[in-house]
Backbone bond lengths (Angstrom), bond angles and torsions (degrees), N, CA, C in turn:
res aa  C-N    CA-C-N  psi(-1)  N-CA   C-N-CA  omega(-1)  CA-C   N-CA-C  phi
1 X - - - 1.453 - - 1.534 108.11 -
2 X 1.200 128.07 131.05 1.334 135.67 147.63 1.445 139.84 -64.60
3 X 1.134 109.90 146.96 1.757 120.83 -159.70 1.654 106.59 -59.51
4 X 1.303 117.95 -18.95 1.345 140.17 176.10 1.371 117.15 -80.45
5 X 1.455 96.02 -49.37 2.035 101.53 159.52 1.158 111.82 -67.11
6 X 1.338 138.02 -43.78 1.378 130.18 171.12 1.713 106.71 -38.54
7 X 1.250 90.07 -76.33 1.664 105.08 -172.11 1.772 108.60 -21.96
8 X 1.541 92.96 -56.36 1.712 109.09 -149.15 1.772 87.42 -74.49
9 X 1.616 120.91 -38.51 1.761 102.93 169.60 1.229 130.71 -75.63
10 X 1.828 118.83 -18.90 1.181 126.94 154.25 1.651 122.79 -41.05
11 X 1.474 105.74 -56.05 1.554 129.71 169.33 1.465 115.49 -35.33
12 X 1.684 107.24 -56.99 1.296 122.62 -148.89 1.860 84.82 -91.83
13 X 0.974 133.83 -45.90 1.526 139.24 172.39 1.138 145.83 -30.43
14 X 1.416 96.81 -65.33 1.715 138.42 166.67 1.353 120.74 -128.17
15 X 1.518 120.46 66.87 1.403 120.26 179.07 1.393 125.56 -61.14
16 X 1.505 115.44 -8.33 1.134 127.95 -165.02 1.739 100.41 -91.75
17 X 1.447 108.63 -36.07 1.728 118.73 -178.40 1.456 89.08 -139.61
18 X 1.849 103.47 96.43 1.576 98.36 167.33 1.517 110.77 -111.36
19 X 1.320 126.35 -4.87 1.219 134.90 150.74 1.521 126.18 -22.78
20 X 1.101 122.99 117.00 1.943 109.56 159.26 1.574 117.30 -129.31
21 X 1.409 101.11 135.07 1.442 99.19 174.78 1.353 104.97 -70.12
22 X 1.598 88.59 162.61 1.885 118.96 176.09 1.573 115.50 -29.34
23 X 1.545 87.95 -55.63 1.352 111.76 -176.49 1.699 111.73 -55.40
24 X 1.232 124.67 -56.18 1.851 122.34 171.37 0.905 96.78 -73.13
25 X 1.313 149.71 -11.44 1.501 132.07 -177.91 1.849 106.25 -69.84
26 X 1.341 95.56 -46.35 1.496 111.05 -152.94 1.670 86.39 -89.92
27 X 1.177 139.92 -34.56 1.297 134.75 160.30 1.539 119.85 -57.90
28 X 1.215 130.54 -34.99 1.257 126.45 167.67 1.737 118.72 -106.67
29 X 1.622 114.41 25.70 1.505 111.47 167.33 1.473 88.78 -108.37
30 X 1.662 114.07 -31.40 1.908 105.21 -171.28 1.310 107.97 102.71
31 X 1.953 114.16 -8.08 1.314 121.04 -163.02 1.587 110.94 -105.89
32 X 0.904 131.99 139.67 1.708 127.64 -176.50 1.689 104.72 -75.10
33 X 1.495 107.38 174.90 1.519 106.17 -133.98 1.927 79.48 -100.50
34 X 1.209 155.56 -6.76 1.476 169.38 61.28 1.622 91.57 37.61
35 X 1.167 157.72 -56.61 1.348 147.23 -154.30 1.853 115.79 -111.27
36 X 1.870 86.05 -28.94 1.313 80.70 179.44 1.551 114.48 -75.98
37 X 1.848 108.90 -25.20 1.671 114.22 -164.25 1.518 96.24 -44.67
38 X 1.293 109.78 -61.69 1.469 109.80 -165.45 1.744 128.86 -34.02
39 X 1.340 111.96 -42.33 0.969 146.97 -179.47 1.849 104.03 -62.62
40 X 1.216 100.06 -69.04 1.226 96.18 168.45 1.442 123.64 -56.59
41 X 1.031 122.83 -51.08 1.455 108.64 176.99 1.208 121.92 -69.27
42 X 1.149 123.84 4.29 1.737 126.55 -158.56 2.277 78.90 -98.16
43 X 1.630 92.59 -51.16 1.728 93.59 -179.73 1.271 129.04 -54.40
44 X 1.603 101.45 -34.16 1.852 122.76 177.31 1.667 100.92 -58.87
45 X 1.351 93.15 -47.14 1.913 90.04 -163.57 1.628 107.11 -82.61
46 X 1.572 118.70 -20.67 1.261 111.88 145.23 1.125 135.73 -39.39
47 X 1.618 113.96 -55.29 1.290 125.13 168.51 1.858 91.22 101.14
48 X 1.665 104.56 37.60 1.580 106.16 -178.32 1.987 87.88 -106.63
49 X 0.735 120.22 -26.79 1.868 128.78 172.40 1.353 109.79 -131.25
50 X 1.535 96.23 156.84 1.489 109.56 156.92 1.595 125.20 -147.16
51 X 1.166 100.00 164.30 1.780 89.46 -167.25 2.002 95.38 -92.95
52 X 1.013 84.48 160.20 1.890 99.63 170.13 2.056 97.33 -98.96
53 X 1.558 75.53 174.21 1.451 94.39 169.96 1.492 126.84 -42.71
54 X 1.414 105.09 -37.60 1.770 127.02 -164.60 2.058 101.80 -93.48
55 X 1.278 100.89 -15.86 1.195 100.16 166.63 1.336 118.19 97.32
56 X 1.479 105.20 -9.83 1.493 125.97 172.09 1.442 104.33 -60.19
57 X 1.455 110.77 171.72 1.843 117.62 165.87 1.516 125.91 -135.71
58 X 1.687 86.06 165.88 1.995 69.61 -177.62 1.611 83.09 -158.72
59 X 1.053 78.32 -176.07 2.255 106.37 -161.60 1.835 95.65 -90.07
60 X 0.983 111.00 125.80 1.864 119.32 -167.08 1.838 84.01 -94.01
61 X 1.327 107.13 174.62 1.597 106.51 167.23 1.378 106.92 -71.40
62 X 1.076 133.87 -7.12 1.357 120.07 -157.85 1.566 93.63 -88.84
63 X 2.057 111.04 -41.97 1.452 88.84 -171.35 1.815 99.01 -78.91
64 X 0.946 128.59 20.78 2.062 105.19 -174.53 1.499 83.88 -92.34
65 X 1.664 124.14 -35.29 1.568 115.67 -166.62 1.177 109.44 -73.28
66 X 2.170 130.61 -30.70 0.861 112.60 175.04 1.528 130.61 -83.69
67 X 1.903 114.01 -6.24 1.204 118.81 -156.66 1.917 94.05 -89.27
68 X 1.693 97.18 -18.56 1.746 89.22 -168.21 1.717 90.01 -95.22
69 X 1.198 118.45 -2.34 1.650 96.37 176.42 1.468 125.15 -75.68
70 X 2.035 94.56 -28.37 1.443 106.90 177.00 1.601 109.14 -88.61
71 X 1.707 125.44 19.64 1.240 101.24 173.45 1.526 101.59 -122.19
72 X 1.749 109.67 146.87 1.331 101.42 -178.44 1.341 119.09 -81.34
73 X 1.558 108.33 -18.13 1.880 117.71 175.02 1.441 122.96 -102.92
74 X 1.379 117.02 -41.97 1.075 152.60 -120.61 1.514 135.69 154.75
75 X 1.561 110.97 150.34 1.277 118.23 -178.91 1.405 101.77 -44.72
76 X 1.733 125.56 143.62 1.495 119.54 171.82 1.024 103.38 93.50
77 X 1.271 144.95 -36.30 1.747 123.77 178.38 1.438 123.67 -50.35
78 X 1.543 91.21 -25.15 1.557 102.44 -172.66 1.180 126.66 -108.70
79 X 1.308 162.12 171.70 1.595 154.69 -176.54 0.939 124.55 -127.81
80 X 1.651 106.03 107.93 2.075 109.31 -170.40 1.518 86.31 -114.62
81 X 1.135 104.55 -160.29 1.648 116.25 -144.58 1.577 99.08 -81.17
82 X 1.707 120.00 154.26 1.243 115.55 -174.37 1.547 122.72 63.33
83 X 1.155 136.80 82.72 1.624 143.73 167.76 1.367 89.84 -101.43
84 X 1.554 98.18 140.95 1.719 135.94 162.29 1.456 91.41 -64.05
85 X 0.929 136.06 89.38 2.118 112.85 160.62 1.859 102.43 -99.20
């Protein structure tokens, strides 16, 4: 799963707190918090996430429109930055 699928089921889940810190991010990709930065900023400067005040992140509309354009079923068909393999 990608940090973007996280986001976009975080989103779809808990709309009220769709934010996640560094810290659950990197606990539920499996990836240390050194591999994920990159990732994130590569999405920030996309403008597919953004961080809040607290430093946490979340999925902007831009990434739910781009993550469901690249999937043919569903979140995950497709491959944005950072995969769990």
């Amino acid at each position: 799963m990608t940090l973007l699928e996280l986001l976009y089921a975080r989103r779809r889940t808990e709309p009220r707190q769709p934010s996640l810190s560094l810290l659950d991010a990197e606990a539920m990709t499996g990836r240390p918090r050194e591999h994920l930065e990159f990732s994130i900023w590569f999405l920030t400067q996309k403008k597919l996430v953004q961080r809040g005040d607290d430093a946490a992140i979340a999925i902007t509309a831009d990434g739910v429109e781009y993550l469901e354009s690249i999937s043919t079923t569903k979140p995950g068909a497709g491959s944005c930055a950072l995969k769990n393999d």
